[in-house]
C-alpha positions as CSV (number, residue, x, y, z in Angstrom):
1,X,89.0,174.8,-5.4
2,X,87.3,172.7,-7.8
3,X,86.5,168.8,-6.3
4,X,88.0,165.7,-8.8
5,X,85.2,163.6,-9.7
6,X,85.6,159.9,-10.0
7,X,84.8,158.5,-13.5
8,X,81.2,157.1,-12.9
9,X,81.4,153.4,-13.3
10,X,78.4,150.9,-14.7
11,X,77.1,147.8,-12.4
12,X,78.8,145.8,-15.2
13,X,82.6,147.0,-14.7
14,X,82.5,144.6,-11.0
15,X,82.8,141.4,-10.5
16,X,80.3,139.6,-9.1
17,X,80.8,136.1,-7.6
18,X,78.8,133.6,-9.5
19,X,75.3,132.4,-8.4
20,X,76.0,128.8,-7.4
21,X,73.9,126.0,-9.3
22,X,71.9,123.8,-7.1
23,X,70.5,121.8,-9.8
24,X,73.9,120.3,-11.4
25,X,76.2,117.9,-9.0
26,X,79.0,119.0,-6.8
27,X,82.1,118.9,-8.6
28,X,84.9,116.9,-6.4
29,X,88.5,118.1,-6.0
30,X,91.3,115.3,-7.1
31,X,94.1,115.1,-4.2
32,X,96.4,116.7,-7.5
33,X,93.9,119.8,-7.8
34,X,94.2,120.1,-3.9
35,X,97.4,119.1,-3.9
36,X,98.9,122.2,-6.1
37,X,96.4,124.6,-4.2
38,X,98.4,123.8,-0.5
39,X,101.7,123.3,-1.8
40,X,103.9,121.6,1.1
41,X,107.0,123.2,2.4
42,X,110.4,121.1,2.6
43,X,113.4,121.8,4.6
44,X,115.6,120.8,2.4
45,X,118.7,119.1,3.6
46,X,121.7,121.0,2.7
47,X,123.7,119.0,-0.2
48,X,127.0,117.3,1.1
49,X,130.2,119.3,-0.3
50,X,132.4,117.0,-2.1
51,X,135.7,116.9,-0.5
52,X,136.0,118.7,3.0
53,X,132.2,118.4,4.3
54,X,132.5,114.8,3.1
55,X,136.1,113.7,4.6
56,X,134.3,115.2,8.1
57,X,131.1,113.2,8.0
58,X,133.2,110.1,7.1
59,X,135.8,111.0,10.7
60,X,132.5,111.8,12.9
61,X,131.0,108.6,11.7
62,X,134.3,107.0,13.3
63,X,134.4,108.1,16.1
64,X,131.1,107.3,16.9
65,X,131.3,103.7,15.9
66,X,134.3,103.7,18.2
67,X,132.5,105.4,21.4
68,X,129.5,102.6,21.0
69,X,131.7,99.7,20.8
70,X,134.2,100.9,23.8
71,X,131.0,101.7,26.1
72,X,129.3,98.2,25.2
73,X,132.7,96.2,25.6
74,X,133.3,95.3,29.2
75,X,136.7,96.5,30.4
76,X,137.5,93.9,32.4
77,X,135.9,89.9,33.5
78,X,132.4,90.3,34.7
79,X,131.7,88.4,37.9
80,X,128.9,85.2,38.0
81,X,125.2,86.2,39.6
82,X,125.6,84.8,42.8
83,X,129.0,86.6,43.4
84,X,127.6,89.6,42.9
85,X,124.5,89.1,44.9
86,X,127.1,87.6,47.7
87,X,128.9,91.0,47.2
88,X,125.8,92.7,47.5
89,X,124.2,91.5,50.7
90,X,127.7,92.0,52.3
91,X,127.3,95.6,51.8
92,X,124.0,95.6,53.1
93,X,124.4,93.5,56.3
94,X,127.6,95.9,57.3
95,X,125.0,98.7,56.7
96,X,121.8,97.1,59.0
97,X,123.8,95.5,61.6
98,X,125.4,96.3,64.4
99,X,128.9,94.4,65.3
100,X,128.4,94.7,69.1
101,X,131.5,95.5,71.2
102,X,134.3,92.7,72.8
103,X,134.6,89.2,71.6
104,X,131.9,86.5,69.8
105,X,131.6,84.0,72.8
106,X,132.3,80.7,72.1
107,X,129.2,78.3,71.4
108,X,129.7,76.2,74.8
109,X,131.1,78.9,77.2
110,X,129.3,80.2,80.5
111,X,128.6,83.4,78.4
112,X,126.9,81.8,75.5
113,X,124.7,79.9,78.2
114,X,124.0,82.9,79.9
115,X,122.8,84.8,76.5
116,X,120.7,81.6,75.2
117,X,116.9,82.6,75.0
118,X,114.3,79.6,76.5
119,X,111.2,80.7,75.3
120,X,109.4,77.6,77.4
121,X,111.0,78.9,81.0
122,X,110.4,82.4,80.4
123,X,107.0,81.8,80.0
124,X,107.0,80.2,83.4
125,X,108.6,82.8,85.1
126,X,106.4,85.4,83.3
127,X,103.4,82.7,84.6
128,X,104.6,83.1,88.0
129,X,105.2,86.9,88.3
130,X,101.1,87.6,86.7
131,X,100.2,85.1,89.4
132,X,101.9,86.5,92.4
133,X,100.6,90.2,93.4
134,X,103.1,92.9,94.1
135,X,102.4,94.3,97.8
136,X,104.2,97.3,96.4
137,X,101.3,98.2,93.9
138,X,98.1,99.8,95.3
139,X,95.3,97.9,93.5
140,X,93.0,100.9,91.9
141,X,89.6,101.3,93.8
142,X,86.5,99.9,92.5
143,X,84.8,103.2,91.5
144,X,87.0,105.4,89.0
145,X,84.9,108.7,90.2
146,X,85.8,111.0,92.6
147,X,84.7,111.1,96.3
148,X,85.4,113.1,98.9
149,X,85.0,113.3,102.0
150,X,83.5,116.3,104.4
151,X,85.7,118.6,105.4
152,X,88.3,117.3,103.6
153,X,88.0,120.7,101.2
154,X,88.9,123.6,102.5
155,X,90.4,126.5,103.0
156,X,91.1,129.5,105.5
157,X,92.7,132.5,106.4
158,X,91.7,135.9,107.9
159,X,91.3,137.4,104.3
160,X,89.2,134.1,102.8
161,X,87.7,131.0,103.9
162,X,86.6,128.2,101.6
163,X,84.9,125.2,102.5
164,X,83.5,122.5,99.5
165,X,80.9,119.9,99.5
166,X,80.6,116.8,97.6
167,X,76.6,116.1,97.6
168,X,74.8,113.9,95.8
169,X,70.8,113.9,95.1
170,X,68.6,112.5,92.5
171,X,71.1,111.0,90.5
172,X,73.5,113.7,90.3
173,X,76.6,114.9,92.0
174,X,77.0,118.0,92.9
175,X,79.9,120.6,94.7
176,X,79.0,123.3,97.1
177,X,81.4,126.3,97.4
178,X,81.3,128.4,100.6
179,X,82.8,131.7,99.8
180,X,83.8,134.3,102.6
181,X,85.9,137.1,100.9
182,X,87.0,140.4,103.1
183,X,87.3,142.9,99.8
184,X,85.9,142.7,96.9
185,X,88.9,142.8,94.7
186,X,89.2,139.1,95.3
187,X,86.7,138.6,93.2
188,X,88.8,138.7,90.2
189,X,88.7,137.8,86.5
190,X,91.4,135.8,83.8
191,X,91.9,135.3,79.8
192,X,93.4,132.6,78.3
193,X,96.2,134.1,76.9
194,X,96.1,137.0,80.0
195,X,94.5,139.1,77.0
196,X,90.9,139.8,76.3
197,X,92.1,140.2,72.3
198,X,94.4,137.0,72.9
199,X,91.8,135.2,70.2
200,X,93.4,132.0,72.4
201,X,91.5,129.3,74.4
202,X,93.0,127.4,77.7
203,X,92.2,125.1,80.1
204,X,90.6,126.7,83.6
205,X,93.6,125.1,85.1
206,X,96.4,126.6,82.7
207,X,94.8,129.8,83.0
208,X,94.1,129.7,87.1
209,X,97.6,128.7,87.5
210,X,99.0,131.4,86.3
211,X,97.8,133.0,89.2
212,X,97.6,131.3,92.1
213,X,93.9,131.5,93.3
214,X,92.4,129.8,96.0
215,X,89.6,128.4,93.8
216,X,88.5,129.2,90.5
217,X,85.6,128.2,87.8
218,X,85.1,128.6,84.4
219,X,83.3,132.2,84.0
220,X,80.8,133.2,80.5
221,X,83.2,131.7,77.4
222,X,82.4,136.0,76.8
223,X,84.6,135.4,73.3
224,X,83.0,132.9,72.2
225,X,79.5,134.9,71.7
226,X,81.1,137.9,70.9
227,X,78.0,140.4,71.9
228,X,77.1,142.3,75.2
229,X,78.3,144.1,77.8
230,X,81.9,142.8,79.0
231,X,83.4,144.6,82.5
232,X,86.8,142.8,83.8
233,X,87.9,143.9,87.3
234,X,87.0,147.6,86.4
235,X,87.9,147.7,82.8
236,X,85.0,147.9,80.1
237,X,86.3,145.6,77.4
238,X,83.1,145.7,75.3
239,X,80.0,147.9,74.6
240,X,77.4,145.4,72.2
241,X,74.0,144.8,72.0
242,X,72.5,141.4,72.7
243,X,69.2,140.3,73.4
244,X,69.0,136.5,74.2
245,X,71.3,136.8,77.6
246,X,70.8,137.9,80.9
247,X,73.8,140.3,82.1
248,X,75.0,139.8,85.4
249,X,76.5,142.5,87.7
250,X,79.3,142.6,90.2
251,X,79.1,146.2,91.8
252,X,82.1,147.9,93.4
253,X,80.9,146.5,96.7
254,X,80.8,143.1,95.7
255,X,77.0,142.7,95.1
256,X,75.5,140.7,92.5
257,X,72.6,141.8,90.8
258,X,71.2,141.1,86.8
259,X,69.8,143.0,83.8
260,X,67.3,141.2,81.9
261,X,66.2,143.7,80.1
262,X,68.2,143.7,77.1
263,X,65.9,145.9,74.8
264,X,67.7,149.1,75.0
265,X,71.1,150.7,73.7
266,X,73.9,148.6,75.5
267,X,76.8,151.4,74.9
268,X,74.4,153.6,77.2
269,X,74.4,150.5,79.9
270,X,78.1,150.1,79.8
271,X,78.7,153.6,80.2
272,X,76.2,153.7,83.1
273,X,78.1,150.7,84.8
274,X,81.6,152.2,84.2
275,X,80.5,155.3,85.9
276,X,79.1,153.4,88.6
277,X,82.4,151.9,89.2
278,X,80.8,148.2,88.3
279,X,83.6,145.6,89.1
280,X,82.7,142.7,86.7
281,X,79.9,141.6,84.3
282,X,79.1,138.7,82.7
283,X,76.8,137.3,79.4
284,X,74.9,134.2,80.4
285,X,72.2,133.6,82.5
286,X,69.4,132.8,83.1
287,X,68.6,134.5,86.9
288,X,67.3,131.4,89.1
289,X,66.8,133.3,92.3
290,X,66.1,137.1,92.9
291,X,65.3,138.4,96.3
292,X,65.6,135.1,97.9
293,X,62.8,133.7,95.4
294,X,63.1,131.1,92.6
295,X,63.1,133.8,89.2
296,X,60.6,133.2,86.5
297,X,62.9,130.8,83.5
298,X,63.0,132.4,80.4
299,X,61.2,129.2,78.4
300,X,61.2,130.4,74.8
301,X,64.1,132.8,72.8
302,X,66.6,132.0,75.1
303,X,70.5,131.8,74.5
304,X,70.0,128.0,76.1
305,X,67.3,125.4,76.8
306,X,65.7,126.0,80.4
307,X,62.9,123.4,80.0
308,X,62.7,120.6,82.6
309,X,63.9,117.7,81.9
310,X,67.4,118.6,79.9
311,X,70.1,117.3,82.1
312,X,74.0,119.0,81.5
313,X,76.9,119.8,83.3
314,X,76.3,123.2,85.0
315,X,78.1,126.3,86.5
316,X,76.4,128.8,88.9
317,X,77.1,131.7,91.3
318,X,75.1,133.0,94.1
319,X,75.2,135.2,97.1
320,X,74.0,134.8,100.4
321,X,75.1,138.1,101.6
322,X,78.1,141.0,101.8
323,X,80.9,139.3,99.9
324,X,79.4,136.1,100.9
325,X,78.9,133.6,97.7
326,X,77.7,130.2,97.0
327,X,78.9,128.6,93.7
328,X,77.2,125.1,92.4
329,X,79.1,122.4,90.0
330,X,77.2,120.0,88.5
331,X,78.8,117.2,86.8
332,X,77.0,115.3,84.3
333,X,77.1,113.4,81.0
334,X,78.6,110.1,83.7
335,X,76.3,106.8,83.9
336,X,76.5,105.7,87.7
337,X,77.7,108.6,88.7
338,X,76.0,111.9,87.6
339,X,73.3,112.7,85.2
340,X,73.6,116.7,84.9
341,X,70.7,119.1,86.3
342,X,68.3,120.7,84.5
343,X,67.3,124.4,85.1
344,X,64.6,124.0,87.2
345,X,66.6,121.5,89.7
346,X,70.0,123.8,89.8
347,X,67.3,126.8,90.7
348,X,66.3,124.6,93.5
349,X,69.4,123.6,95.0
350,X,70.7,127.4,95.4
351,X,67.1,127.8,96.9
352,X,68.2,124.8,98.9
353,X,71.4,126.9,100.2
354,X,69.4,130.0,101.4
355,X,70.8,132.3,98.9
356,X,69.4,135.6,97.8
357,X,70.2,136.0,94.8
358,X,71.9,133.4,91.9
359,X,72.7,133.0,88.0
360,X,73.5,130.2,85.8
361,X,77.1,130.4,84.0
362,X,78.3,128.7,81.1
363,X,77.7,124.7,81.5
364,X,78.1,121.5,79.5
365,X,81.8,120.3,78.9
366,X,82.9,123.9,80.1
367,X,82.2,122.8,83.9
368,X,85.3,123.1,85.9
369,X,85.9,123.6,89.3
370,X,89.5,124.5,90.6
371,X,90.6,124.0,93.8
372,X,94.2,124.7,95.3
373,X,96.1,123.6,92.2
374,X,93.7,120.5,91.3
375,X,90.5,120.1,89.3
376,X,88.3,118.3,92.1
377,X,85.4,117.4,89.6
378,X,84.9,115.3,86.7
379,X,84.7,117.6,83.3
380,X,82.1,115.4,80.8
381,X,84.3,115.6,78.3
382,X,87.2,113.4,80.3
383,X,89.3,116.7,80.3
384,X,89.1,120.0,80.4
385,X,87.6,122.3,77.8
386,X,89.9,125.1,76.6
387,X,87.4,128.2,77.6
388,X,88.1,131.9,76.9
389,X,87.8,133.3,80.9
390,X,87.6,131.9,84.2
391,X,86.5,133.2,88.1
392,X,89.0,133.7,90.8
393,X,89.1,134.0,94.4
394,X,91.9,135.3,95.2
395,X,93.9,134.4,98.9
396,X,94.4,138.1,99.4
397,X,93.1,141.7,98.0
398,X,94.7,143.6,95.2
């Protein structure tokens, strides 16, 4: 198959644009040059028929005229400005007011008298009533904090046996909990929410009352850091690692011990716990007393400042022996009343109480104490803070 060839073609045969002259002057369009290079487009407007299109234009036009002058016209006598506003404010008023019910009274009848407002003899009688004290009222006591006196907490029954102490010392006040329980299952545990995945917050008091304990305390806010080891009256809720808290444990026998050892795999310590049949744990700390002793404070890397000298609201739990417990409530953040302990103090009033063993619980505007249906201390905050979990003792055992 032969191939067509093209017919060769010289460099003359295309055109070339020409090269532009730099030493002559621009030549300028006229607007009638540029004009007939971007012709404009018209819409023309269609041409008027003689005859039909122009006896129709001529009866639309009518009509129009007709509309506009009817609408503009009035239709009947327009009524002066001050009727109208008369008119107006008629129809308001019957809107805004009230016509009460029976008869006007006349101006000078016993009823008219009776409804006639003195402003200068109601003042006296008001005078006279601010002057006079009710014996009916109780006057409020001088001091708005709360005292109580000894013995006047308490509880007991052959299952439990609760006795609370208002003390005060160095500027702060302070409640003692005696704890006698007879099993150890009533030594329970709440959620807001009664869920552990609830995601909800409540006060210790909406939570406790759900329940009915004796006495109850906010516990370790455990949602709130989301880490560590988390056992609930038997149940193992949560297996993470954490390393600035101090775990505490409540053994099937009620015993209260701490790991503060936190280097190590915690899903092998949970498992160890659940198989020891551990009744509760909790993720706070620090230990204060161990073996009867005050425990060394963790100063430095700690999940909360233990120096001396940095006063708060606190929570606490100790035990003085077999199902025997001491819990401490510190308020603070209150001028005149109390200032809040720091580490070092709350160590030494458990020391104070002979117990064996103690740990710090989460503090601050958390600090509750619940006590047969009523929060007996003063929260910082002026109310309670919505917490995540809360302590119970319980009147009898699961």
């Amino acid at each position: 198959m032969k191939r067509r060839r093209l017919p060769a073609r010289t460099l003359d045969s295309f055109r070339r644009t020409p090269q532009r002259r730099y030493d002559l002057p621009a030549q300028e369009e006229t607007r009638t040059e540029h004009a007939q290079r971007f012709r404009k487009r018209y819409f023309d407007i269609p041409a008027i028929r003689p005859g039909v299109d122009r006896t129709l234009m001529t009866l639309l036009s009518v009509v129009m005229l007709l509309t506009m002058c009817n609408a503009s016209a009035p239709m009947s006598e327009v009524p002066d400005v001050q009727t109208r506003f008369s008119q107006w404010a008629q129809i308001q008023n019957e809107k805004t007011v009230k016509i009460l019910p029976g008869p006007t009274p006349e101006p000078q009848s016993e009823l008219a008298q009776a409804l006639s407002f003195d402003q200068e003899s109601q003042q006296e009688i008001i005078d006279k009533a601010m002057a006079t004290p009710d014996p009916s009222v109780t006057p409020e006591p001088e001091s708005k904090f709360k005292e109580y006196a000894p013995g006047e907490l308490s509880y007991e029954t052959d299952k439990l046996k609760v006795s609370i102490e208002q003390k005060k010392k160095d500027g702060l006040t302070y409640f003692v909990c005696d704890i006698r329980l007879s099993d150890v299952s009533q030594f329970k545990t709440a959620f807001a929410g009664d869920d552990f995945r609830s995601g909800i917050y409540e006060a210790v008091s909406d939570i406790a009352g759900r329940h009915s304990p004796v006495l109850a305390i906010n516990a370790d806010f455990c949602r709130y850091h989301r880490e560590g080891v988390i056992i609930r009256n038997g149940e193992v809720l949560r297996r993470q690692n954490i390393k600035k808290h101090h775990l505490l444990i409540v053994d099937e026998n009620g015993n209260l011990s701490a790991q503060t050892d936190r280097s190590g795999k915690q899903g092998l310590v949970a498992n160890k716990l659940e198989q020891q049949n551990t009744w509760q744990t909790f993720e706070f700390g620090p230990v204060l007393v161990e073996n009867g002793e005050a425990a060394e404070l963790p100063l430095k890397s700690f999940y909360i400042n233990c120096n001396e000298g940095y006063y708060e609201p606190r929570t606490a739990i100790g035990q003085i022996g077999p199902l025997h417990y001491i819990v401490i409530v510190v308020d603070g953040r209150r001028d005149g009343y109390s200032t809040g302990a720091d580490m070092p103090q709350l160590q030494q009033l458990f020391l104070d109480e002979g117990v064996e063993f103690a740990f710090n619980l989460d503090g601050g505007g958390s600090t509750t104490l619940y006590f047969l249906g009523e929060v007996i201390n003063m929260p910082s905050g002026g109310k309670q803070r919505s917490v995540s979990d809360v302590i119970m003792f319980m009147p009898n055992a699961m």
